[in-house]
Short mmCIF file of the C-alpha atoms (twelve columns), coordinates in Angstrom:
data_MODEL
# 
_entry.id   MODEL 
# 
loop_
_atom_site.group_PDB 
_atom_site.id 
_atom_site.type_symbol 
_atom_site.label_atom_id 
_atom_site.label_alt_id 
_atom_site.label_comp_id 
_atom_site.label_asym_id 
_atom_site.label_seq_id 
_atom_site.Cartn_x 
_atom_site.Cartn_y 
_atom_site.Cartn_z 
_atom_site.pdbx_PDB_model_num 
ATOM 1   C CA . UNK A 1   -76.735 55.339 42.410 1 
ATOM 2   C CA . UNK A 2   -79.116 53.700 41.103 1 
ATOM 3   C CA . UNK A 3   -81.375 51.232 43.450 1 
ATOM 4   C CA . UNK A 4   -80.280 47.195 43.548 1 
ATOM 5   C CA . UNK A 5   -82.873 44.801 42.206 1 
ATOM 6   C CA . UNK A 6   -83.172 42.115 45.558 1 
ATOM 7   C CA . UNK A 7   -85.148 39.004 45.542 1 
ATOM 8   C CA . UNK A 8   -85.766 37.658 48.754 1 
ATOM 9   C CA . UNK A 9   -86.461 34.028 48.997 1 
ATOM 10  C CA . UNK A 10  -87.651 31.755 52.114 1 
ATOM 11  C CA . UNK A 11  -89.782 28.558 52.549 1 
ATOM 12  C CA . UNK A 12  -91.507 30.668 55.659 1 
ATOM 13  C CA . UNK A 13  -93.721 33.466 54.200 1 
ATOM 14  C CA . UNK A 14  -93.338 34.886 58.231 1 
ATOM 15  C CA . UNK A 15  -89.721 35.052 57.207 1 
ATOM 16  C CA . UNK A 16  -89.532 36.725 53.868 1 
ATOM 17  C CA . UNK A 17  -92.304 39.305 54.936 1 
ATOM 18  C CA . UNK A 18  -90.153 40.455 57.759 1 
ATOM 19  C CA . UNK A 19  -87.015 40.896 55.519 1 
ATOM 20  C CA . UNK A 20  -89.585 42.209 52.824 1 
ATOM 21  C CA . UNK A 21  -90.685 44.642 55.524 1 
ATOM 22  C CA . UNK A 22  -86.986 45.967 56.282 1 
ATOM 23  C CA . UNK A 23  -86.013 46.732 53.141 1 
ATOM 24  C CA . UNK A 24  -88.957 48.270 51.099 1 
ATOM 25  C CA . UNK A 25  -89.026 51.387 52.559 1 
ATOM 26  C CA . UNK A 26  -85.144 52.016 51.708 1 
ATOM 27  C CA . UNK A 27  -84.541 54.060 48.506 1 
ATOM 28  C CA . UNK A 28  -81.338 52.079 47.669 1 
ATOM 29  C CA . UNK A 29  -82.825 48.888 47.067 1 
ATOM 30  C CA . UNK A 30  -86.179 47.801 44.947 1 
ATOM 31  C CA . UNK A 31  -87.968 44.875 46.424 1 
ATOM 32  C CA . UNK A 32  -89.038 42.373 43.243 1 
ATOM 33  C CA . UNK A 33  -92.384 40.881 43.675 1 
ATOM 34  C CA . UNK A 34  -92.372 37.444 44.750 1 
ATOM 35  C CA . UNK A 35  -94.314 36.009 42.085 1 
ATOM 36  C CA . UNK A 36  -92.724 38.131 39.222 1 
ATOM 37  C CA . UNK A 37  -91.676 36.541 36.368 1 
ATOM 38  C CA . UNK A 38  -88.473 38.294 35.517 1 
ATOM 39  C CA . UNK A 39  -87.439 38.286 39.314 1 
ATOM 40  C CA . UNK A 40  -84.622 35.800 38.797 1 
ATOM 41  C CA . UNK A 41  -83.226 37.541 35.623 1 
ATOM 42  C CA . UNK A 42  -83.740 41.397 36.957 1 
ATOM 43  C CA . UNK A 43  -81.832 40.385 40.162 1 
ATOM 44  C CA . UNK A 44  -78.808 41.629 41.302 1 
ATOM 45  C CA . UNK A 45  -78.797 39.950 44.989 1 
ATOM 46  C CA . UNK A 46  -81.006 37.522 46.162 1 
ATOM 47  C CA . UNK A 47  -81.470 36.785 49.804 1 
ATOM 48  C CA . UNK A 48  -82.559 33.684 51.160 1 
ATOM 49  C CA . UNK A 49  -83.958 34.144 54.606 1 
ATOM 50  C CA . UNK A 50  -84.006 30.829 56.770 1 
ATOM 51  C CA . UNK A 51  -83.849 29.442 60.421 1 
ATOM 52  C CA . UNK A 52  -80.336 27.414 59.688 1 
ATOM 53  C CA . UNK A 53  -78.836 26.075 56.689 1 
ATOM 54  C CA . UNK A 54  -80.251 22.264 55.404 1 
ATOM 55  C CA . UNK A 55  -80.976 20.266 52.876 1 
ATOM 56  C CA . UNK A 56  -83.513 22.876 51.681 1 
ATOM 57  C CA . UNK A 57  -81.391 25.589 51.908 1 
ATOM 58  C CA . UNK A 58  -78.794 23.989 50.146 1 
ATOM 59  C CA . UNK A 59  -80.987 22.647 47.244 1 
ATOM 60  C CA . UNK A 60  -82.535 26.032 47.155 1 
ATOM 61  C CA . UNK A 61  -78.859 27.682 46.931 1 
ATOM 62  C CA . UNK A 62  -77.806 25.359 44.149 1 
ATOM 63  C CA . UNK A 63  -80.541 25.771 41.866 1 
ATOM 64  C CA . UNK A 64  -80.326 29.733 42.408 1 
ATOM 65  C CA . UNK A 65  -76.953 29.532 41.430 1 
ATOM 66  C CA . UNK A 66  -78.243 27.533 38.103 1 
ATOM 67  C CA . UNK A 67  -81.224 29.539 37.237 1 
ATOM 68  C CA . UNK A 68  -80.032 33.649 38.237 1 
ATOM 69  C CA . UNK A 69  -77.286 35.682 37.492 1 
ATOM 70  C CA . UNK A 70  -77.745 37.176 41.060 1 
ATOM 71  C CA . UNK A 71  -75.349 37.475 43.924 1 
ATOM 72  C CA . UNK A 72  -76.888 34.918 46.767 1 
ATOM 73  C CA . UNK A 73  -76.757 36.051 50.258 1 
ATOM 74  C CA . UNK A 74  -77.925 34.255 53.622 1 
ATOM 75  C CA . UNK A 75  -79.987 35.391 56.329 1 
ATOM 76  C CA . UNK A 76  -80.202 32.783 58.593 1 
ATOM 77  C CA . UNK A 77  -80.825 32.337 62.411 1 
ATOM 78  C CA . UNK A 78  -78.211 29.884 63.667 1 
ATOM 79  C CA . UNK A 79  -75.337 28.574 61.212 1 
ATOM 80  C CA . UNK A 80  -72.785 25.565 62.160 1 
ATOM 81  C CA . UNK A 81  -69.487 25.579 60.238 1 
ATOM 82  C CA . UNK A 82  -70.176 22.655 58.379 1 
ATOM 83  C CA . UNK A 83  -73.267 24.540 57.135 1 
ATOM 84  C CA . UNK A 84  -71.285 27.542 56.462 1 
ATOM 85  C CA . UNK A 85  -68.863 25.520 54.445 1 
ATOM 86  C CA . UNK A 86  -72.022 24.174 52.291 1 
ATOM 87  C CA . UNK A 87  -73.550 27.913 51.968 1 
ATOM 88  C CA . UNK A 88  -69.712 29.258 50.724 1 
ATOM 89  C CA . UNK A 89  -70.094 26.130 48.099 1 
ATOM 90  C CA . UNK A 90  -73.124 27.123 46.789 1 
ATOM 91  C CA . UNK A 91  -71.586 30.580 46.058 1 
ATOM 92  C CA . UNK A 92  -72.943 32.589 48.714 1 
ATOM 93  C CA . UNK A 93  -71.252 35.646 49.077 1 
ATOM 94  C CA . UNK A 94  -72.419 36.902 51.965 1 
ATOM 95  C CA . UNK A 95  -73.737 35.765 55.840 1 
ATOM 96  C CA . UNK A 96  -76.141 37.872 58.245 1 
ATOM 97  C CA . UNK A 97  -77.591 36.636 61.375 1 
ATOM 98  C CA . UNK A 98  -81.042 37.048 61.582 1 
ATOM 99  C CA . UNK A 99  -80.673 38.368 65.000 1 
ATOM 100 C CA . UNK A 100 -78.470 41.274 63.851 1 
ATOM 101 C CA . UNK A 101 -80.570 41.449 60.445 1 
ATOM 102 C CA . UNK A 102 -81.885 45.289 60.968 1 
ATOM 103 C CA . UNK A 103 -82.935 47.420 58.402 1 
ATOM 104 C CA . UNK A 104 -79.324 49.356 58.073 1 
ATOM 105 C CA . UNK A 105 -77.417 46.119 57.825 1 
ATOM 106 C CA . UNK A 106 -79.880 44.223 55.864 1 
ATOM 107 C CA . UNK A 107 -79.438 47.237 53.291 1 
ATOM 108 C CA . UNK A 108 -75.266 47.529 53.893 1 
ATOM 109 C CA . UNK A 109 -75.259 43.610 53.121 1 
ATOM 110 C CA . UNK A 110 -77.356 44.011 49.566 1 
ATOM 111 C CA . UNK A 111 -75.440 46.896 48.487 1 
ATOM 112 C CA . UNK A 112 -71.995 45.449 49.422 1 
ATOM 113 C CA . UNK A 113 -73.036 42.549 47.161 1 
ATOM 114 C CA . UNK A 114 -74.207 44.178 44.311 1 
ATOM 115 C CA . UNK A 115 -70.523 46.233 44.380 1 
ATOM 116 C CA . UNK A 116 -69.482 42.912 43.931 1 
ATOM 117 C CA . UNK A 117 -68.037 43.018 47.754 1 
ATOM 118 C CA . UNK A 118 -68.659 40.055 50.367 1 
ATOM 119 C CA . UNK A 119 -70.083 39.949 53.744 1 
ATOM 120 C CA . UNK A 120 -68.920 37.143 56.259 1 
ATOM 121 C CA . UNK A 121 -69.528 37.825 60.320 1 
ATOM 122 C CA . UNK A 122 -65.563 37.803 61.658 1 
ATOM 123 C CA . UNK A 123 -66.105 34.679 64.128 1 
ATOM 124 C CA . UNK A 124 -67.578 32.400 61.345 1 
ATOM 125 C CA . UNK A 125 -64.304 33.062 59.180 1 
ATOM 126 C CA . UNK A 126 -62.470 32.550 62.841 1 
ATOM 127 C CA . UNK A 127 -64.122 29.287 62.856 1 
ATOM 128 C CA . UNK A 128 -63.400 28.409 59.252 1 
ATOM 129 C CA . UNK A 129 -59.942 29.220 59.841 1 
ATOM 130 C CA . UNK A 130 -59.439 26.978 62.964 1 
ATOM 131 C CA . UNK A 131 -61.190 24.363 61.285 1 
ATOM 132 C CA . UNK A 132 -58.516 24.473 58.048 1 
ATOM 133 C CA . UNK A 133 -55.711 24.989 60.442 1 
ATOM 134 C CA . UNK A 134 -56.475 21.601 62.069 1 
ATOM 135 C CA . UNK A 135 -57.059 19.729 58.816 1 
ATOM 136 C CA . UNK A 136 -53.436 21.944 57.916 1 
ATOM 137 C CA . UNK A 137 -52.053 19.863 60.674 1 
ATOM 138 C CA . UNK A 138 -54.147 16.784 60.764 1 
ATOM 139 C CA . UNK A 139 -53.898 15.628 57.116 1 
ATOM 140 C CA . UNK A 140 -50.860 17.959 55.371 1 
ATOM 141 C CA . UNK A 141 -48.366 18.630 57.748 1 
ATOM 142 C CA . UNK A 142 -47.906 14.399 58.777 1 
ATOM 143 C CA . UNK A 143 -47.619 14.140 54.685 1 
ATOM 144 C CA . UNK A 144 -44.882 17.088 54.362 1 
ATOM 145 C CA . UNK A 145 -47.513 18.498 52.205 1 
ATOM 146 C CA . UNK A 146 -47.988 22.291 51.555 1 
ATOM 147 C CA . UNK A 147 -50.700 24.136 48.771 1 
ATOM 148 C CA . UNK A 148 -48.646 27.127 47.590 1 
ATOM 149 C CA . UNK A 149 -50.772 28.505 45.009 1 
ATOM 150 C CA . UNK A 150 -50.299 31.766 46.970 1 
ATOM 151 C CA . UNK A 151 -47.324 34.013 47.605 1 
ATOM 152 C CA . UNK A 152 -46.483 35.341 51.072 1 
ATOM 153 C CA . UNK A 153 -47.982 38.468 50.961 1 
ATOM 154 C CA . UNK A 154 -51.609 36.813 49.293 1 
ATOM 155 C CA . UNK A 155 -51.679 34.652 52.474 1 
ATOM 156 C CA . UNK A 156 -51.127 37.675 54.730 1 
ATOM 157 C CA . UNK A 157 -53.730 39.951 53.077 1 
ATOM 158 C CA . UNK A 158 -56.270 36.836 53.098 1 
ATOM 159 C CA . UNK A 159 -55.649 36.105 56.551 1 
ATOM 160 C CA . UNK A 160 -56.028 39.870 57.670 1 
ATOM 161 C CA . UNK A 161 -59.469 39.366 56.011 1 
ATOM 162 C CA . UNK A 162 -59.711 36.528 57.988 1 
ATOM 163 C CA . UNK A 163 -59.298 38.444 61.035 1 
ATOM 164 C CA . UNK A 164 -62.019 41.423 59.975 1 
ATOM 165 C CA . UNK A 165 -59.904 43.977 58.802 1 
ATOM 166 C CA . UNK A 166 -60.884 46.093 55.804 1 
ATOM 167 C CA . UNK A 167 -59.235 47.198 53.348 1 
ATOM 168 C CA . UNK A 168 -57.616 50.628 54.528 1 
ATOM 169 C CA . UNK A 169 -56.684 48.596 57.692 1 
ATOM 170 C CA . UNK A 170 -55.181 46.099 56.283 1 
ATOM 171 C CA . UNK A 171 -52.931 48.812 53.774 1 
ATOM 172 C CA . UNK A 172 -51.609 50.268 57.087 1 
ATOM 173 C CA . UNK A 173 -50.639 46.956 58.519 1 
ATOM 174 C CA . UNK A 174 -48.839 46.153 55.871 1 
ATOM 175 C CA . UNK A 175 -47.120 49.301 54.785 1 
ATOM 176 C CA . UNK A 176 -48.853 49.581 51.070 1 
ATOM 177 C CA . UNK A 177 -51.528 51.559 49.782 1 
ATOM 178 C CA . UNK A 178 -55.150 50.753 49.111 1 
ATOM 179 C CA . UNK A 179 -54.929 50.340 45.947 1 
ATOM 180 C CA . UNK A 180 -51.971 47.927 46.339 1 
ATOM 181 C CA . UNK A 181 -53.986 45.566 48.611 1 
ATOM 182 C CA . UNK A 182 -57.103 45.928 46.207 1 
ATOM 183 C CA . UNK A 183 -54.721 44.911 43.106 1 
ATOM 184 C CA . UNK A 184 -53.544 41.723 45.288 1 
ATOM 185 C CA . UNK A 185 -56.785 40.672 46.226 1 
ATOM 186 C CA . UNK A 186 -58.088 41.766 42.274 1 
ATOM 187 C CA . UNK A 187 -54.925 39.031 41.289 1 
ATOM 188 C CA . UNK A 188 -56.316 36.177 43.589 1 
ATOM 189 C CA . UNK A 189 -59.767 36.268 42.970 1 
ATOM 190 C CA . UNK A 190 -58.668 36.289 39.221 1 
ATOM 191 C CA . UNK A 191 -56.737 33.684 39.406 1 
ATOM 192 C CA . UNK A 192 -58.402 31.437 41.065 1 
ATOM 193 C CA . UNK A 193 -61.844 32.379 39.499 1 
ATOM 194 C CA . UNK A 194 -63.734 33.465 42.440 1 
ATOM 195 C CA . UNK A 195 -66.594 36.419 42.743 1 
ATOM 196 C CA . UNK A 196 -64.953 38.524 45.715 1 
ATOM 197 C CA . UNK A 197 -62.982 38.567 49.021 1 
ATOM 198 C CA . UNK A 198 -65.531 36.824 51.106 1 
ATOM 199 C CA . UNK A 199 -65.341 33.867 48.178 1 
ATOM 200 C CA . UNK A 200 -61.573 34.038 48.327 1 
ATOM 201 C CA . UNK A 201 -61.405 33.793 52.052 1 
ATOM 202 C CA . UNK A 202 -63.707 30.748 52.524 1 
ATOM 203 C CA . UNK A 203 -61.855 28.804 49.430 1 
ATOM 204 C CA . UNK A 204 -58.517 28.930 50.080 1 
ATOM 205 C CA . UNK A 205 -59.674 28.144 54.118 1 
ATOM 206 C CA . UNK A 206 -61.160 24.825 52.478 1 
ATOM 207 C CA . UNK A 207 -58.647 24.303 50.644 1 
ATOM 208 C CA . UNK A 208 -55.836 24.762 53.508 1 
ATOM 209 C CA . UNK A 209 -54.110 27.096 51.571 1 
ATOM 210 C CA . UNK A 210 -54.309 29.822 54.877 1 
# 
């Protein structure tokens, strides 16, 4: 395999140098040189290391997702759901705390990404989903209004993703084979135009479709 291309962006230098410092050593990723010219086309994930999710971080998501073909993942210290919501819109496709942010799953997270895979810590997407759920009941259910965009067994496979289950789990659960589940999720995210499971998950929780 050949090693992933990562940029690593963050107003603090502190911050990027410690993330810098994680994953150089690691023969399946190359670091690209902050100041490189071709770092934004040559990338295949870029991580953007910061204490919580702003204004900043936002703008800084948004243009990334303008300028680089590059799967954007966060690295951030402490992350509110309202933030999270504003990272997933900015097409982030993956979430590390920095506290858990070791060299193994700093690594796991860039190669995931670059297999076109997302990362999402199971109690954010827990809070996403009780979030949705009480929108589902504040705003929909009064108006007898449902989004059914997706069949029975799209909701249950999303909402086992929900819940942190991968994909052989979630095969067993449901009595049908990997590549089953893989070809339903392949279907949704093809559908609805969206970059990978993590993607999936956090749309159709915004828009109360699980």
């Amino acid at each position: 395999m050949s090693r992933v291309p990562v940029a690593v962006y963050a107003e603090d230098p502190i911050l990027r140098s410690g993330v810098v410092h994680q994953l150089r050593p690691r023969p399946e990723v190359e670091v690209l040189a902050e100041d490189a010219e071709d770092a934004a086309e040559r990338a295949v994930v870029a991580l953007v290391v910061v204490d919580q999710v702003d204004e900043g971080t936002v703008h800084l998501l948004r243009r990334l997702q303008r300028t680089t073909k590059a799967r954007r993942g966060l690295v951030v210290g402490r992350v509110e759901r309202t933030a999270l919501q504003s990272a997933l819109e900015c097409g982030v496709a993956a979430v590390l705390r920095r506290a858990n942010a070791d060299q193994d799953r700093l690594v796991n997270m860039a190669t995931a990404m670059a297999r076109g895979e997302g990362v999402l810590p199971g109690d954010l997407l827990g809070q996403l989903l009780d979030h949705v759920g009480q929108l589902q009941r504040a705003v929909l259910d009064p108006k007898g209004l449902t989004l059914s965009t997706l069949t029975t067994r799209e909701v249950d496979v999303l909402r086992l993703i929900a819940e942190g289950f991968d994909t052989g789990e979630i095969a067993g659960k449901m009595s049908y084979s990997e590549r089953t589940v893989k070809n339903i999720l392949h279907e949704i995210t093809t559908r609805l135009q969206l970059r990978n499971r993590a993607h999936a998950v956090g749309y159709t929780m915004r828009q109360g479709l699980i």
